[in-house]
N, C-alpha and C positions, 0 to 999 in steps of 0.2 A: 503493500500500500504506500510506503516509501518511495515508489520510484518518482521520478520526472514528471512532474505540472507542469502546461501549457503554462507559459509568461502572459501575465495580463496587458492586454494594449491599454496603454497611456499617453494620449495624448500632450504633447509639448502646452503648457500654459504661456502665449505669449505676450498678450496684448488684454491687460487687466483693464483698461480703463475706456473700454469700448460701449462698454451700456452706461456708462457715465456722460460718453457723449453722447448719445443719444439723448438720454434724460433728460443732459440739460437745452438742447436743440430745441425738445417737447415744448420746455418753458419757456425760452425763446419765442416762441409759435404763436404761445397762450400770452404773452406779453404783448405780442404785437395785435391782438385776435382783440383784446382787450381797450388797447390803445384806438384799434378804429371805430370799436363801440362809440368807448368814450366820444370823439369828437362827432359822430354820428347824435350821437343825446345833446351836446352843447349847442348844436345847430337850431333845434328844436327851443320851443316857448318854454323853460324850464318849470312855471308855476301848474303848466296844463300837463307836464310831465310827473308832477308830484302829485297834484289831486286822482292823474288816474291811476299812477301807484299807491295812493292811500286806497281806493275803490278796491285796487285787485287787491290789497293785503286783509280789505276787509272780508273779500270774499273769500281769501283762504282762509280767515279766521271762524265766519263761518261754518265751513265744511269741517273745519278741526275739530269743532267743536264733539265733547264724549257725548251730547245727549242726539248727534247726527248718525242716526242709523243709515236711514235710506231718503227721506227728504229733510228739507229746511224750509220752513218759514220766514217769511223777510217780507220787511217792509221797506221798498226800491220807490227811489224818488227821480223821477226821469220828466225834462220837463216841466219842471216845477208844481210836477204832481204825483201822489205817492199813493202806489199800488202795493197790494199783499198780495203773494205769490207766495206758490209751493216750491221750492228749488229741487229737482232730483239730480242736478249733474251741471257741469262746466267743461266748454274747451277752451281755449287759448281767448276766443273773440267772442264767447256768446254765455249765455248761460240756460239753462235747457230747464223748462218748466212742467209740473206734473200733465198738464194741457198741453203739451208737444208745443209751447210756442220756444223761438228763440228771441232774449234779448240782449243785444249787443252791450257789450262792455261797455264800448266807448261812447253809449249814450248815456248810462247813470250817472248820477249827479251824487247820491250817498245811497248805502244800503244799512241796514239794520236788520238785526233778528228781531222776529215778532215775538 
């Protein structure tokens, strides 16, 4: 049982700092990806870019919410008049209501749970 084992192949290690550059390339990428957001938003009316991220944080605070099974109640002020609605869902630009209507994000003015 002593005799002669096949030698295991091993590979020469020679170049350790190859996924290092890589890595840092990524961030690189994600720097620049970031930078032309940014001056893409600066361009923009900044107070109408905060109110409709106040909107949407409110609508994920919503949906967070523990007592959110399957719908939400909300009371949406659109137009300067405020409807109660069932909410069962949200995409990016709408929000989907137990009555199959959609209403766009970018018309609410403030939402509230009921």
């Amino acid at each position: 049982m002593q005799g002669k084992l096949p030698h295991v192949f091993a590979n020469k290690v020679g170049n350790i700092s190859n996924n290092r550059r890589y890595y840092y390339s990524a961030l690189e990428t994600k720097q620049k990806e970031d930078d032309i957001t940014n001056k893409v938003i600066n361009k923009y009316d900044l107070k109408n870019t905060v109110q409709k991220n106040d909107v949407r944080r409110k609508i994920i605070e919503l949906f967070k919410s523990p007592n959110n099974v399957y719908k939400v109640k909300a009371n949406i002020k659109i137009d300067g008049k405020i409807i109660t609605k069932n909410l069962i869902g949200r995409t990016n630009s709408s929000l989907i209501t137990l009555d199959d209507e959609l209403i766009e994000i970018d018309k609410i003015e403030d939402i509230t749970g009921a």
